[in-house]
C-alpha positions as CSV (number, residue, x, y, z in Angstrom):
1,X,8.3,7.4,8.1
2,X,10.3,4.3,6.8
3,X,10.5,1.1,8.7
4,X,14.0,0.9,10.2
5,X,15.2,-1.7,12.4
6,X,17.6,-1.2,14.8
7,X,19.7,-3.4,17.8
8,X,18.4,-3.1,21.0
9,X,19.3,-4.4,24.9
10,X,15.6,-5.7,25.1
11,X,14.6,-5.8,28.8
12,X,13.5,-9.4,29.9
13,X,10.4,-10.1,31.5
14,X,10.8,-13.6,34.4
15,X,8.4,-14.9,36.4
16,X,5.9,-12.3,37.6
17,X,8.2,-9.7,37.0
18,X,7.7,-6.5,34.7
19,X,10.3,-3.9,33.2
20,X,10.3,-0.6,34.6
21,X,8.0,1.7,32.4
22,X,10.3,4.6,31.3
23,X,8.5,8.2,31.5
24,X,9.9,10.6,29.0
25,X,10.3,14.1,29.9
26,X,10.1,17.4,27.6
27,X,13.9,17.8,28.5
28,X,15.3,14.1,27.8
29,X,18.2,14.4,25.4
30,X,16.8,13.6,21.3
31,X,19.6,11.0,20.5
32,X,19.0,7.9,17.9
33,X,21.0,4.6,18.3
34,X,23.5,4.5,15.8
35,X,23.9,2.8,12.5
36,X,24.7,-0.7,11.5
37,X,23.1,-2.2,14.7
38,X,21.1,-5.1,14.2
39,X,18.0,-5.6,12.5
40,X,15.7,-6.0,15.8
41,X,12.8,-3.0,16.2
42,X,10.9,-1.1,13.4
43,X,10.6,2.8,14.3
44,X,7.4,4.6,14.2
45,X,6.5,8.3,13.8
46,X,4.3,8.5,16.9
47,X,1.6,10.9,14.9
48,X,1.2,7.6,13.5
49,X,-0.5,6.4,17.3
50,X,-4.0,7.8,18.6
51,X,-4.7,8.7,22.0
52,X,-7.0,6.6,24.3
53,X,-6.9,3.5,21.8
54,X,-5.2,-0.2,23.1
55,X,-2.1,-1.1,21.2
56,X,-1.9,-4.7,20.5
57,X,2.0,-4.6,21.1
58,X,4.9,-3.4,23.2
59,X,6.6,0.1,22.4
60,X,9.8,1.0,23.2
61,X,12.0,4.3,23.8
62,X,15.6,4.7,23.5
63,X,17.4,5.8,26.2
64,X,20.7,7.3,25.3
65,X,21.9,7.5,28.7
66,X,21.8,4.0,28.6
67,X,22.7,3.3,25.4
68,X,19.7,0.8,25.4
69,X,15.8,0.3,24.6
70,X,13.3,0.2,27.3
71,X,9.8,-0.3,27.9
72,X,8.2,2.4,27.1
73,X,4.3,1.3,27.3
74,X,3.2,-2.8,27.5
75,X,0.5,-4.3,24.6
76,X,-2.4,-4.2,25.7
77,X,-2.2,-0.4,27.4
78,X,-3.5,3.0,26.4
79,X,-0.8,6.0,25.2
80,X,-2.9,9.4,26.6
81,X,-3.0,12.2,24.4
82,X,-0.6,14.0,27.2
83,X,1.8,11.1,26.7
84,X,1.6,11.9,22.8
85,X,2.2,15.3,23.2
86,X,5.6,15.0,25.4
87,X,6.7,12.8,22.9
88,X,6.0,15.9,20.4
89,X,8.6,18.2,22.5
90,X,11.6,19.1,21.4
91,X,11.4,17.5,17.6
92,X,9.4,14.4,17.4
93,X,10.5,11.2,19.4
94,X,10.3,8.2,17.5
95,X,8.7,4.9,19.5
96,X,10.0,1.8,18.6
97,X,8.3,-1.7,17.9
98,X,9.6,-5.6,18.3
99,X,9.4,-7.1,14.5
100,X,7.8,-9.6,16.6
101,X,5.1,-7.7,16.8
102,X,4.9,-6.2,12.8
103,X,1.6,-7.7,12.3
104,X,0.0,-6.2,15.4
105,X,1.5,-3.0,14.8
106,X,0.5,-2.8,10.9
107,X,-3.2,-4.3,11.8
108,X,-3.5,-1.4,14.1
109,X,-2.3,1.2,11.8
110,X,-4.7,-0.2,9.0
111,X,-7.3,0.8,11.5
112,X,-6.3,3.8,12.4
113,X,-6.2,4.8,8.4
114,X,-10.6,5.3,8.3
115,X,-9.4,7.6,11.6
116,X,-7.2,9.9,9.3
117,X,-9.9,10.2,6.7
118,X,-12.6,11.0,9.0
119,X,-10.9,13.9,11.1
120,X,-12.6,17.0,10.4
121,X,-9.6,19.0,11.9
122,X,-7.1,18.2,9.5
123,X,-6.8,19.4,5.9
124,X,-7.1,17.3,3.2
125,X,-3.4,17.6,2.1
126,X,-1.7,16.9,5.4
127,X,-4.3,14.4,5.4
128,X,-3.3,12.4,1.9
129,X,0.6,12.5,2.8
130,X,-0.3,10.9,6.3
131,X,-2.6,8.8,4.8
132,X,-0.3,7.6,2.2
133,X,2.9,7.5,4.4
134,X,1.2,4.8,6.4
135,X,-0.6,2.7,3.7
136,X,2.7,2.2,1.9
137,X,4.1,1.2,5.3
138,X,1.8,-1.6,6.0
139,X,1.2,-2.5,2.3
140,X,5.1,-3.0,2.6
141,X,4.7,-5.5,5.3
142,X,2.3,-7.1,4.0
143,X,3.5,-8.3,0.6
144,X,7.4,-8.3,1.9
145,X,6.8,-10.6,5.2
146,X,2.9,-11.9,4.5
147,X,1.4,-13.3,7.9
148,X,-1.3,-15.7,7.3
149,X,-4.0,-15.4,4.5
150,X,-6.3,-14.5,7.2
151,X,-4.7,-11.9,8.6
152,X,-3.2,-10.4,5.2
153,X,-7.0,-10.3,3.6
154,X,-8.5,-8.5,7.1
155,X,-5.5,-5.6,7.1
156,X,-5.6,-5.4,3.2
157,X,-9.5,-4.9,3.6
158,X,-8.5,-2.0,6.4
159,X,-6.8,0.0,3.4
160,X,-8.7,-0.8,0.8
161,X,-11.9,0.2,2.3
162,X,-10.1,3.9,3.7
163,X,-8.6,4.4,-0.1
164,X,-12.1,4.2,-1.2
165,X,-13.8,6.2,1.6
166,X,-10.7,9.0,0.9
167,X,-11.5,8.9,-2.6
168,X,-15.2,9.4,-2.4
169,X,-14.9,11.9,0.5
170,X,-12.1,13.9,-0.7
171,X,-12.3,14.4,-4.1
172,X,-9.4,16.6,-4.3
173,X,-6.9,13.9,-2.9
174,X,-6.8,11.7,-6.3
175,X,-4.5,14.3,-7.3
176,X,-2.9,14.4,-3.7
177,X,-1.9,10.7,-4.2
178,X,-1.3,10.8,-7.6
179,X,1.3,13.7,-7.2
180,X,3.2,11.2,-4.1
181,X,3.1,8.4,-6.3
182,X,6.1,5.9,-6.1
183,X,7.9,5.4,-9.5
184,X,10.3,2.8,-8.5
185,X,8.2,-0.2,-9.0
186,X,7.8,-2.6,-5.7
187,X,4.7,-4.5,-5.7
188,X,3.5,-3.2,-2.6
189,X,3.9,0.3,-3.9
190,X,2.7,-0.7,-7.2
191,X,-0.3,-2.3,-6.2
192,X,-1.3,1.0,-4.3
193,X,-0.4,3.6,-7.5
194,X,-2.9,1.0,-9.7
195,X,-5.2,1.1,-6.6
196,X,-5.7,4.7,-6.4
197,X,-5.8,5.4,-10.4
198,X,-8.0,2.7,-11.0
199,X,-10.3,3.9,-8.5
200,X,-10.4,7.5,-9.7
201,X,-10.7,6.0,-13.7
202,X,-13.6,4.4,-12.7
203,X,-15.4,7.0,-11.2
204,X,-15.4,8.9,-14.1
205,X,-16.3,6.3,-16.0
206,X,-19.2,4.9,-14.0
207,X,-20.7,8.4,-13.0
208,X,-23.6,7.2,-11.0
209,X,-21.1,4.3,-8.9
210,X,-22.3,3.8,-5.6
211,X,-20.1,3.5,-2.1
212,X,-20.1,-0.2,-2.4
213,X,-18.7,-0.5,-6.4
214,X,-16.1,2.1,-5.1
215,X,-15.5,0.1,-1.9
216,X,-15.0,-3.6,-4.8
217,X,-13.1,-2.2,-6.9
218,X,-10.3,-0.7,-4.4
219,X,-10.2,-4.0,-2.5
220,X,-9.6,-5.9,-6.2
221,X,-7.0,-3.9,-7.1
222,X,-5.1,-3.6,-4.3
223,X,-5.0,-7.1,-4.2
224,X,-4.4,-8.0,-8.1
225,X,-0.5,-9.0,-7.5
226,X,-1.5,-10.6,-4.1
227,X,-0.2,-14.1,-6.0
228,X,3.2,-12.9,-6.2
229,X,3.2,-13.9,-2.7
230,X,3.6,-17.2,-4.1
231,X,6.3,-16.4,-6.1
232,X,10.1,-16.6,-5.5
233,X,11.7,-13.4,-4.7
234,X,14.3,-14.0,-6.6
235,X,11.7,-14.2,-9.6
236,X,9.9,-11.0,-8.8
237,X,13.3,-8.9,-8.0
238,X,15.5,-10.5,-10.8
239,X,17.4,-8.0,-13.0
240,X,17.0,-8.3,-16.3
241,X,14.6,-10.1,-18.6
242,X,13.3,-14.2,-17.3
243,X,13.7,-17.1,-19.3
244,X,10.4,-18.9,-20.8
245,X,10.5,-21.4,-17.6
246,X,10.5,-18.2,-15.2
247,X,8.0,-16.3,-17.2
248,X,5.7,-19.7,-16.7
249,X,6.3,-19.5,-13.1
250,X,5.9,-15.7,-13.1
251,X,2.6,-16.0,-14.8
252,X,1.1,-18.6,-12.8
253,X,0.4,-15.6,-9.7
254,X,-3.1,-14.5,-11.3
255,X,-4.3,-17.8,-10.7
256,X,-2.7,-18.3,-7.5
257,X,-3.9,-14.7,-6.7
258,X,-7.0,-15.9,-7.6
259,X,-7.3,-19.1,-5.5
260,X,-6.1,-17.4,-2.6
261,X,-8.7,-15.0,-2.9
262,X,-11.9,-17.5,-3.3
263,X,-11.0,-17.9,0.4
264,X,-12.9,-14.6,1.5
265,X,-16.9,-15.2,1.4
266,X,-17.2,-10.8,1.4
267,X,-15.7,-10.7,-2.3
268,X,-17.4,-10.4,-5.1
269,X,-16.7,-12.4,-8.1
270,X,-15.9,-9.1,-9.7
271,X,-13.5,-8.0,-6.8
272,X,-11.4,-11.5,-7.6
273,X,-11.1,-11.8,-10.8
274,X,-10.0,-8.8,-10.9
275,X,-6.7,-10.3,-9.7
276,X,-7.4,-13.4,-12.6
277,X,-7.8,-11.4,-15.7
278,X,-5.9,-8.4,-15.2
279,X,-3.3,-10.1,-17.3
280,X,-5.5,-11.0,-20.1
281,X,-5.7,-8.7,-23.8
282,X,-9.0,-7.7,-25.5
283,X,-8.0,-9.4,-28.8
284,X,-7.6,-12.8,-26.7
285,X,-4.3,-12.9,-26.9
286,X,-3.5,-12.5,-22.6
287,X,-3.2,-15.1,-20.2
288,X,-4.2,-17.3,-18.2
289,X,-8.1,-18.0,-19.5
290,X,-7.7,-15.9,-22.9
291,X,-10.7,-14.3,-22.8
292,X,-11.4,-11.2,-24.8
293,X,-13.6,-8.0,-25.1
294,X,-16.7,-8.2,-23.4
295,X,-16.2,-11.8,-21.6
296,X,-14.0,-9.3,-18.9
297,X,-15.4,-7.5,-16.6
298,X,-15.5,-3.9,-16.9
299,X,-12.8,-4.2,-13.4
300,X,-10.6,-5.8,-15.0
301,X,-10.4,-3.9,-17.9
302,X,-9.3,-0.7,-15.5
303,X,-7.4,-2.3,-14.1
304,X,-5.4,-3.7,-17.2
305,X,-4.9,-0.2,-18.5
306,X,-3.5,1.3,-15.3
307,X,-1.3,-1.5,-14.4
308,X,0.3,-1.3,-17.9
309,X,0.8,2.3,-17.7
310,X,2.4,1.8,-13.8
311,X,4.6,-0.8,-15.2
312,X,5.9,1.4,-18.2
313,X,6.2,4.5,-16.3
314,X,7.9,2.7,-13.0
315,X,11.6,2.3,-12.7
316,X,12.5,-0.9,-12.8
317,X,16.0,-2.7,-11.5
318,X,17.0,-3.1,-15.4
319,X,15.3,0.1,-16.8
320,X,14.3,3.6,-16.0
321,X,10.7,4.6,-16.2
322,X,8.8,5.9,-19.3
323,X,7.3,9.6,-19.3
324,X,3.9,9.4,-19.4
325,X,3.5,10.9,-22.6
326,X,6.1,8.0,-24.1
327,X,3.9,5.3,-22.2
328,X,0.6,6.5,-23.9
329,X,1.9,6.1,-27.2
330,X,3.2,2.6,-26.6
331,X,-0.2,1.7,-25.6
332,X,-2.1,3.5,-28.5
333,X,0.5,1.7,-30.4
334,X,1.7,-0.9,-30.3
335,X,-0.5,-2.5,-27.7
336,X,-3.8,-0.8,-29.5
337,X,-5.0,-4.9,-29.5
338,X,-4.6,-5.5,-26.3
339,X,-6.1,-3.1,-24.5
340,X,-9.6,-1.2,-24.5
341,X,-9.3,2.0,-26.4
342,X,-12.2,3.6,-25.2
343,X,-10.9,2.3,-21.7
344,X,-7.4,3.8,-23.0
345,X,-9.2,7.3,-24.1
346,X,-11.0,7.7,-20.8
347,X,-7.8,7.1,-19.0
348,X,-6.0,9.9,-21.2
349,X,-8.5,12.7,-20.2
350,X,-8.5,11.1,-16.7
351,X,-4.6,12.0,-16.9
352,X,-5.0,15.4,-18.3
353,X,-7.7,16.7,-15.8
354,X,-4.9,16.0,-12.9
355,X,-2.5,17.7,-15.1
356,X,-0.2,15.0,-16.1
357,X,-0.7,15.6,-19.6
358,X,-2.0,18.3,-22.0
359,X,-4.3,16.2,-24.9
360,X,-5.1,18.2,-28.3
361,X,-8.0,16.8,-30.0
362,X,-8.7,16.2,-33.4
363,X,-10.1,19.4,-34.7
C-alpha cells in the first residue's frame, strides 16, 4: 500500500467537545474520494493495524454519503479485532491518517514489523511481501520527511532489528525480498535492497555469525545514506551527471552520516562506519579517509560491493539499470581495484544460489 494523501473536511474538536465516532457497517457503500484533492491524509491498508494495540494517532473513514472524512477511532484508543474484521467486508476499507501524525503512525508500524515476523499463522511468503510493503513505507518517510535524529534512529532501529530477525528466522525470505526488490533507485528503497543483500552476503560469509553481528550489520546498512539527509534534494534527485562543486557537497554525506550516527551510545563502531567508509576503494583510492584493504572493516567491505551493484543495476532519472550479469563484469573490470575480489566472488555465488545468475567455473 502506497502512501496517498488526499483532501478532507477534518472534523474540529472545541472546548470539551469530541467528533462523533463513525461505526462502519458490512453494508456501507466502498467509495474513495476522488483525485486531485489536496494533499491532507496518508491512506493505510488496515492489515497493516493489529488488534487490541493503542495507536498513537487519529484514524479516519471516508464517508461518501458525506462526501467528507470522519473520526473514525481517537489516538490513544484500541481498534478490536471485530472492528478489523468489518473493515475486511466487502473488499478492504482503507483508514486514513493526518500527515500530522506520519511519525506516530510510521513508529507504530516499525513496531508492529517484529509482529509480522513472529506470527506462526502466516506463511513465510505472505509474510515477506507484508513485511516489505511496510518497511519501504516507513523507510520512505523517514528519509523523504526525517523527524528528529531521535526519533529517525529509534524507528530505523525497529526495522533494522525485524530485517535481521526475518533473515535469521526465515531463511527462505532472502530470496522473498530479493525477488520484490525495487530497481528504481530512491534512497530509502536503496538503502533497504543493500540492507537485505548485505545481510544475507554476510551470513554466508561469516558462517558461525551470531544474532547480535546479524542484528549490527542490518542496523549499519540501512543507515549507510542516512547523511543524505543533509543533503539538498535537488542534489540527490538531479538529472544528469553533478559538477565537481556538487560532487564535493554530494560526498560530504558519509561523514555527515557518520557524525549523526556517533549520537546513538547502542552502535558499534563497526555498525557506523559502516555509513563512513562504504565509499572508500581497497587500492586507497575512495573517499573520505582513503583507507585501503584491511584498515576497513569487513562491514564495510559488504557493504561497498552491494551498494555498487544496487547502484549499477537501479534505474536511475538519467539512465536505465544494468542486468546483473552486465554489472558483474564492470565490477570484475574495471573496478577490480576498488573493490574486494574475494568479497566480489562470494557475492557472485551468493547471486547464483538465489538464481539471479548462472556462474561457470574455470574447469
Amino acid at each position: 500500500m502506497i502512501f496517498l494523501a488526499l483532501r478532507c473536511d477534518s472534523l474540529t474538536v472545541t472546548g470539551n467537545t469530541r467528533p462523533t465516532l463513525y461505526k462502519p457497517s458490512s453494508t456501507d457503500e466502498f467509495v474513495l474520494p476522488q483525485d486531485g484533492d489536496i494533499l491532507e491524509y496518508i491512506t493505510l491498508d488496515p492489515a497493516f493495524l493489529l488488534a487490541d494495540k493503542v495507536c498513537g494517532f487519529p484514524i479516519y473513514l471516508y464517508h461518501p454519503g458525506r462526501d467528507r472524512f470522519v473520526l473514525f477511532k481517537s489516538d490513544g484508543t484500541k481498534i478490536s479485532q471485530d472492528t478489523l474484521e468489518i473493515l475486511s467486508k466487502g473488499g478492504r476499507r482503507p483508514v486514513f491518517v493526518p500527515r500530522a501524525n506520519s511519525y506516530e503512525l510510521n513508529h507504530y508500524l516499525s513496531e508492529n514489523l517484529t509482529k509480522i515476523v513472529e506470527d506462526p499463522n502466516v506463511q513465510v511468503e505472505e509474510k515477506t511481501q507484508k513485511f516489505h510493503t511496510m518497511a519501504q513505507m516507513v523507510m520512505k518517510s523517514l528519509f523523504e520527511s526525517p523527524p528528529d535524529m531521535d526519533s529517525f534512529l529509534v524507528t530505523s532501529k525497529n526495522v533494522s532489528d525485524s530485517i535481521a530477525m526475518l533473515l535469521t528466522t526465515e531463511p527462505q525470505a532472502i530470496l522473498l525480498l530479493n525477488n520484490l526488490r525495487s530497481y528504481d533507485y530512491y534512497t530509502y528503497s536503496h538503502s533497504m535492497n543493500v540492507c537485505v543483500l548485505s545481510v544475507g552476503l554476510f551470513q554466508e560469509i561469516q558462517k558461525k555469525c551470531t544474532p547480535d553481528h546479524v542484528r549490527d550489520l542490518s542496523r549499519g546498512v540501512l543507515l549507510h545514506d542516512i547523511g543524505k539527509c543533509d543533503i539538498p534534494t535537488e542534489l540527490t534527485n538531479k538529472r544528469g551527471p553533478l559538477s565537481e562543486a556538487e560532487w564535493e557537497i554530494m560526498r560530504s554525506h558519509t561523514t555527515k552520516g557518520f557524525q549523526r550516527l556517533m549520537d546513538d551510545s547502542e552502535m558499534t563502531d563497526d555498525t557506523r562506519y559502516v555509513a563512513l567508509y562504504h565509499h572508500e576503494a581497497v587500492d586507497g583510492s575512495g573517499y573520505p579517509t582513503g583507507k585501503k584493504n584491511d584498515q576497513l572493516p569487513l562491514t564495510s567491505r559488504i557493504c561497498k560491493v552491494v551498494d555498487v551493484y544496487d547502484a549499477l543495476t537501479s534505474k536511475r532519472s538519467y539512465k536505465d539499470g544494468m542486468t546483473p550479469f552486465e554489472a558483474l563484469q564492470i565490477m570484475t573490470k574495471e573496478m577490480k581495484s576498488k573493490l574486494d575480489q574475494d568479497i566480489l566472488k562470494e557475492f557472485v555465488l551468493f547471486l547464483q544460489k538465489m538464481g539471479k545468475l548462472r556462474v561457470r567455473r574455470a574447469g
